[in-house]
C-alpha positions, 0 to 999 in steps of 0.5 A: 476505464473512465473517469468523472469527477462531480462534486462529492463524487467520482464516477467510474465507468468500464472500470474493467481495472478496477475493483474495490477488492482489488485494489483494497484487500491487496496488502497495500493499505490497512485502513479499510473495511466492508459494510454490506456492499460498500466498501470504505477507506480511510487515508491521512484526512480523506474517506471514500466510500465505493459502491458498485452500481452495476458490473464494472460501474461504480461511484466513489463517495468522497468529500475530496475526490481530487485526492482519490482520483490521485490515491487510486492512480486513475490517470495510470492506462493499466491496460497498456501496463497488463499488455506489457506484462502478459507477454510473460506467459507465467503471470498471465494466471495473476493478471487474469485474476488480478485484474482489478488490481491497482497500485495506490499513491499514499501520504508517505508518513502514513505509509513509513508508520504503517509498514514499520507496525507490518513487519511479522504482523498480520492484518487484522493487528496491523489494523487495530493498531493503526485505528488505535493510533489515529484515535488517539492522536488523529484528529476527529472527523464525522466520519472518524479519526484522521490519521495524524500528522508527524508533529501529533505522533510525535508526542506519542511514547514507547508506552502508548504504542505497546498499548496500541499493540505495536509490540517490539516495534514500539521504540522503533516508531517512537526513533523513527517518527522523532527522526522524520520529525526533525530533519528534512527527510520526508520532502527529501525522499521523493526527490531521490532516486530509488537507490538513495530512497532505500538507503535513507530509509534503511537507516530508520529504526524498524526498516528493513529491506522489504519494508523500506522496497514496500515504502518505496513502492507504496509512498514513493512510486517507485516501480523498479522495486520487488518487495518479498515476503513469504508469499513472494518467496513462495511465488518464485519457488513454485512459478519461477522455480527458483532456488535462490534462498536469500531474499535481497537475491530474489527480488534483485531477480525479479527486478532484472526480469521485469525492470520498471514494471516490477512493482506492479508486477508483485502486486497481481503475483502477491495478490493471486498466490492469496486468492484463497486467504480471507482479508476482511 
């Protein structure tokens, strides 16, 4: 795949690592969506829209391509990472489907506030809620609402986020955005290791294992993670046959199996075991 940036716009060609579908309706992100054939996203203040203009070349419409060309990981040669991983016979169904499958690089409040609402959710919820958040505390674009910076959702009460749909994990994302807030932590965390990161943040209210392994892996980078969920659960019983029923154990599996790759590991198995779910 290659890459050019001009202006308002990246150019994508032999994008053979990349689909919109792909990297979008991958249960990575939320703010999303599809008009016709364009599919558009939404992250902290940036909008891209990508069309497809022929098979595997498309152009990504932006007013700040450099932050897409980061977001959307474009100097990462996932051809060399899908080599790595087919020498595991067992992927070869998730990685041949899920080719266009890339792992995003996300602003990592945006991320924190996203997983903490995703926990027992589902997506069109989770989506609802967080468009509901950045209009009202997000700032306003021609495109739409930004989504908000710490200080502006701090100012956000229990209240405003049960009206937002957030439910029980209201008062956790008023503790936890107050905590982020006024302490160091969200410059802290990309410093750390990955086991120091998870620690940090499983000491926020609303995070629990797999939501922490999901900001690691989606805000942080961190690819020495396996966050499991009931797909993942489902994937390693009925590919891995295994027969480990505690969650922590599972992914501890998985990581010990594919080490530094496990992250994008989960992202092709999560994605093809919901090959028949509809995302949009």
């Amino acid at each position: 795949m290659e890459y050019k940036v001009d202006k308002d716009k990246i150019i994508l060609t032999n994008a053979d690592t990349f689909t919109p579908e792909g990297v979008l309706a991958s249960g990575q992100v939320f703010r999303f969506g599809k008009e016709n054939d364009t599919w558009w996203i939404i992250s902290g203040d940036n909008r891209a829209e990508i069309s497809e203009i022929t098979p595997k070349n498309y152009i990504i419409r932006t007013q700040n391509p450099n932050f897409f060309v980061k977001y959307f990981d474009f100097d990462t040669n996932y051809d060399m990472i899908l080599s790595r991983l087919r020498k595991f016979e067992v992927l070869r169904p998730a990685l041949d489907y899920g080719r266009g499958v890339r792992l995003l690089r996300q602003p990592l409040f945006e991320v924190i506030v996203s997983f903490i609402i995703s926990a027992n959710n589902n997506i069109p919820r989770i989506q609802s809620s967080l468009n509901k958040i950045a209009e009202a505390f997000g700032e306003r674009r021609p495109w739409g609402y930004a989504f908000p910076s710490v200080e502006a959702l701090s100012r956000a009460t229990v209240s405003d986020f049960a009206r937002f749909g957030c439910g029980y994990r209201s008062p956790y994302l008023v503790d936890t955005i107050s905590r982020l807030k006024d302490s160091a932590l969200l410059a802290e965390l990309p410093t750390m290791d990955t086991a120091n990161a998870r620690k940090a943040l499983l000491n926020l209210k609303g995070v629990g294992p797999k939501v922490a392994d999901c900001i690691l892996l989606f805000g942080l980078g961190k690819y020495d993670v396996f966050p499991v969920d009931t797909w993942i659960d489902k994937v390693y019983r009925e590919d891995f046959r295994g027969t480990e029923t505690n969650r922590q154990r599972i992914a501890d599996y998985f990581v010990s199996t594919f080490k530094a790759d496990s992250g994008y590991c989960q992202q092709y198995l999560f994605y093809y075991k919901r090959k028949n779910i509809t995302l949009i």
